[in-house]
N, C-alpha and C positions, 0 to 999 in steps of 0.2 A: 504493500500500500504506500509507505512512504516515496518508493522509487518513484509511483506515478505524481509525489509533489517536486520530484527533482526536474530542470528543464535539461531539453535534448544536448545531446553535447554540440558544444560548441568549435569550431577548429580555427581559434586566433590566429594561428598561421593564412588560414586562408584570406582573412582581413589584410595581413601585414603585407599577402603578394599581390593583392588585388590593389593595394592602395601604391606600393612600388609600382605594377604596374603602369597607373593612372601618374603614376607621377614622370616615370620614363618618358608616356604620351606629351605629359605637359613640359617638360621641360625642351624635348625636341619639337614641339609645335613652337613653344616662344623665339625659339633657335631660326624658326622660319621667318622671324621680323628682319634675319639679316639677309635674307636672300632675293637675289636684283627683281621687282617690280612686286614686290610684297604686296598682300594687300592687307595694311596693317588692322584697319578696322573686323575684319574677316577671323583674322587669325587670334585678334584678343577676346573678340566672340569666344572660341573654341579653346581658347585658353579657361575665359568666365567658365565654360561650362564643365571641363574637367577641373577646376578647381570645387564646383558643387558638386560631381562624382564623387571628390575625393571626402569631402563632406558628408555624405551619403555610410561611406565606410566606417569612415568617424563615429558617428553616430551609432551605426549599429554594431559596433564593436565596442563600443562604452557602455549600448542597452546590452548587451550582450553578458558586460563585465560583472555589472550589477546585478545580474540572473544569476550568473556561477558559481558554486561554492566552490570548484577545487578546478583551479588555470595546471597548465603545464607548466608556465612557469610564474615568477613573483607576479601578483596584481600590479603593482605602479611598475614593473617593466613593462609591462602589457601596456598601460596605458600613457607611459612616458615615451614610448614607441611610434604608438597613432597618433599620440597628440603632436610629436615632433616631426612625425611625415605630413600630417596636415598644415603644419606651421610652414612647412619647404612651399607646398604648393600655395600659399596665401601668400606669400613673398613673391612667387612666381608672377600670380595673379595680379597683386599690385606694381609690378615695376612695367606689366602690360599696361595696365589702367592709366598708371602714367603716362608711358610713351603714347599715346589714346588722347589723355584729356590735353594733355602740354601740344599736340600737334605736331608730333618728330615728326619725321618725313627721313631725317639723312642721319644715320644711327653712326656711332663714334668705334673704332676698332677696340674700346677698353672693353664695352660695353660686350659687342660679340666674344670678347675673348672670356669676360664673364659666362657667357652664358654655354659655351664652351666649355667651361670648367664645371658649372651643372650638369650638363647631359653627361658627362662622364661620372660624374659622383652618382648620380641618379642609377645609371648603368650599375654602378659598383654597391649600392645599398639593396638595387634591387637582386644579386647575386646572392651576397650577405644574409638576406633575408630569405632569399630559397633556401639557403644552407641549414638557418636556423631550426627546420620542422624535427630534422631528425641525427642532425650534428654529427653528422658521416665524416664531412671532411672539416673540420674544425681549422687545420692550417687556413686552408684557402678562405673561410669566413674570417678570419684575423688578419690575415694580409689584404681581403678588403677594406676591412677597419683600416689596419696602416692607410692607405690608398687614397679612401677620403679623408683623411686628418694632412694629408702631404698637398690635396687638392684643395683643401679649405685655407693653407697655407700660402697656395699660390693664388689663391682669390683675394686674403688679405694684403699680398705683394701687390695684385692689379689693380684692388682698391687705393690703395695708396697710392700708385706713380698716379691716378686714372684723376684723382682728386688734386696734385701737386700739379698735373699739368692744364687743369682746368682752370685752378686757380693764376696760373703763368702767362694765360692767356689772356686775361682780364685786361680791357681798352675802356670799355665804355658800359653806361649801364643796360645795354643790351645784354651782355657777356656778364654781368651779374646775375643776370635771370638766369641764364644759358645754365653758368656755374650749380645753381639752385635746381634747375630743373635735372639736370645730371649727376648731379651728387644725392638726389633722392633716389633716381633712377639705381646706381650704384650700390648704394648702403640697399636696396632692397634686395639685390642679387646678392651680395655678398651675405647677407644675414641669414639667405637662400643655404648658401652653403656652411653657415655657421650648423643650422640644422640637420643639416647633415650628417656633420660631424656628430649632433650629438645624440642621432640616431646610430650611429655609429660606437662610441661609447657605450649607451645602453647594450648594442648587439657584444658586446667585445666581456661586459660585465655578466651577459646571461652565459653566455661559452666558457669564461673562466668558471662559472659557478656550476655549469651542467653539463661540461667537455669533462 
């Protein structure tokens, strides 16, 4: 009798590659803002909308949490996990929404090399986290981990020259907006990738505790 108050099982894993997945999609679609005759309004559309996929996961992975008495692994890995994959994708989604509301038109080489450094982290958390279901190859989920903590590292290097040269270029207060509008743009990719990392971390803390 009491079995029938328990709810069905749940497979958190399937949450965490579904939402990798969607985040893959999203970071290589934003990636498509650098490619010649863009159509930016288009592409931030379908940015919007797997950023509410990714929402979607979120959600039902947190009612989910709330149902479970007993996860595979810690409760707040579980949900320091989805909530910092869905943080990746909100970051994603607002540095579109920018380039959208400001009216870019001619995107800046820091910016693509940002985004750049997403789609490969995104590649590598989504790896990371297939690994995670049944921790067969534990190296290769670690050396993910390394991957994007080296990739997060080179996104803070691009942040910085990306901001030092923006600010070098400053003439007139056109070029003060300019400055503004690209230093948000910026800081939103890059925090992109701070998330990462710290999905990353999480995955590196459940492997040491369950490898």
């Amino acid at each position: 009798m009491f079995s029938r108050l328990l709810p069905r099982e749940t497979s958190f894993f399937d949450f965490f590659e579904q939402h990798a997945d969607v985040l893959v999609r999203g970071t290589q679609t934003f990636a498509g803002l650098f490619e010649p005759g863009a159509d930016i309004g288009e592409i931030t559309k379908q940015v919007r909308a797997l950023e509410h996929e990714a929402d979607q996961i979120t959600h039902k992975c947190v009612e989910a949490l709330h149902k479970t008495f007993i996860t595979p692994i810690d409760r707040d890995d579980i949900h320091r996990l989805i909530t910092r994959l869905d943080d990746v994708m909100d970051y994603i989604e607002a540095a579109a929404e920018r380039i959208t509301l400001y009216g870019i038109t001619e995107m800046t080489p820091d910016a693509r090399a940002l985004a750049d450094v997403l789609v490969r982290a995104a590649k590598d958390v989504q790896v990371a986290l297939r690994g995670l279901r049944n921790l067969k190859d534990s190296k290769l989920i670690l050396q993910k981990c390394i991957d994007i903590n080296r990739l997060e590292n080179e996104a803070d290097d691009i942040l910085r020259s990306a901001v030092a040269r923006l600010f070098k270029d400053v003439k007139d207060a056109k070029d003060v907006i300019n400055v503004i509008k690209w230093k948000e743009i910026y800081e939103n990719l890059e925090n992109a990738t701070d998330r990462c990392e710290d999905v990353a971390n999480t995955i590196e803390g459940v492997v040491l505790e369950h490898g």
